[in-house]
C-alpha positions in Angstrom: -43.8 25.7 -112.1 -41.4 27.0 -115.0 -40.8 25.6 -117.7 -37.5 25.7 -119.3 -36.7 24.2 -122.7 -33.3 23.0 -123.4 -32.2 21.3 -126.8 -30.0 18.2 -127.0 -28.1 18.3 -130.4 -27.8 14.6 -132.0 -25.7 16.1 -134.2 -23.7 19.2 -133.3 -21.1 19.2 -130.4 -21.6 23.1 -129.7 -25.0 25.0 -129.5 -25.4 28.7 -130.1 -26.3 30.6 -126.8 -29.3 32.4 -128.9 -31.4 28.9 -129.7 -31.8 28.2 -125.7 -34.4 29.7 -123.2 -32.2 30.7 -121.1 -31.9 34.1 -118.9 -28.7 35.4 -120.3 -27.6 36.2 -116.9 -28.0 32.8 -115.2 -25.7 31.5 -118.1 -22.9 34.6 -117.2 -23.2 32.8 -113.7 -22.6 29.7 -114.5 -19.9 30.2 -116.8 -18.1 32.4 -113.8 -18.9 29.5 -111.3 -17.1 26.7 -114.4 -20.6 25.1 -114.5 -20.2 25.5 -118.4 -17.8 26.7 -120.6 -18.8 29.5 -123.8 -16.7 29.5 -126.1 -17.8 32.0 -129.5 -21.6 32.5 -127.9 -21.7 28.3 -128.4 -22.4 26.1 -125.3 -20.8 22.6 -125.5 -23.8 19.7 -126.0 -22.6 17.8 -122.6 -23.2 21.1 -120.6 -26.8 21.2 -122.3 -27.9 18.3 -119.6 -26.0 19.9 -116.5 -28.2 22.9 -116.9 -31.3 21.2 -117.4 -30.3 19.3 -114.4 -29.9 22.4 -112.4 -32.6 24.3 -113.6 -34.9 21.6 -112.7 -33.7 21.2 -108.9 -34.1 24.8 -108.4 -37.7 25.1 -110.1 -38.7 21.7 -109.0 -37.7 21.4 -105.6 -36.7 24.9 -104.8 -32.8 24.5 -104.4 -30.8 27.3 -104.5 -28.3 27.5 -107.4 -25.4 26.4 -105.1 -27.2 23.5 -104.4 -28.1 22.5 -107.5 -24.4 22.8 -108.5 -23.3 20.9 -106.1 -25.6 17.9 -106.6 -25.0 17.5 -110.2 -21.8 17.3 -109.3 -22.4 14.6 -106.9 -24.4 12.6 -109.0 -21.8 13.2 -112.0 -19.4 11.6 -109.5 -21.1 8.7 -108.3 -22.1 7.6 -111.8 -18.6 7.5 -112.8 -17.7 5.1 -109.2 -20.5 3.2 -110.9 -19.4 2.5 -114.5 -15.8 1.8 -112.1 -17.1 -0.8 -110.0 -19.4 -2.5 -113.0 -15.4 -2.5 -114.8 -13.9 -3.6 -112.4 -17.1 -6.5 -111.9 -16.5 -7.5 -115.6 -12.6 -8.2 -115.0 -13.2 -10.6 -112.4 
């Protein structure tokens, strides 16, 4: 298995390209796709967890990149019908 480290700023809300292990060219990808968004070599902190996501369905369980894109998405989406239906719980 390969192991990928990704860093999760406290602190900072962007994170240089250069302090992640990451193949420069499976962050070009992504970027294209609108999996994250560079702005000034910097990667937003919140995009930080959507790669390790992905990265870890394709070394883990041997997803292909659209794959993996596709269920972060999905489990980004049902989490937020989750924190909806525990609102909407809370109202009653």
């Amino acid at each position: 298995m390969k192991m990928v480290r990704v860093v999760f700023p406290a602190e900072e809300d962007w994170l240089p390209v250069s302090t992640l292990s990451i193949h420069p060219g499976l962050l070009e990808i992504l970027e294209e796709l609108g999996v994250v968004e560079v702005v000034n070599d910097k990667v937003e902190s919140r995009d930080l967890h959507r790669i390790n996501k992905i990265t870890r369905l394709r070394d883990s369980l041997g997803i292909n990149l659209s794959g993996a894109i596709l269920i972060c998405d999905l489990l980004e989406r049902i989490s937020e019908l989750e924190n909806e239906v525990r609102q909407l719980k809370e109202k009653r």
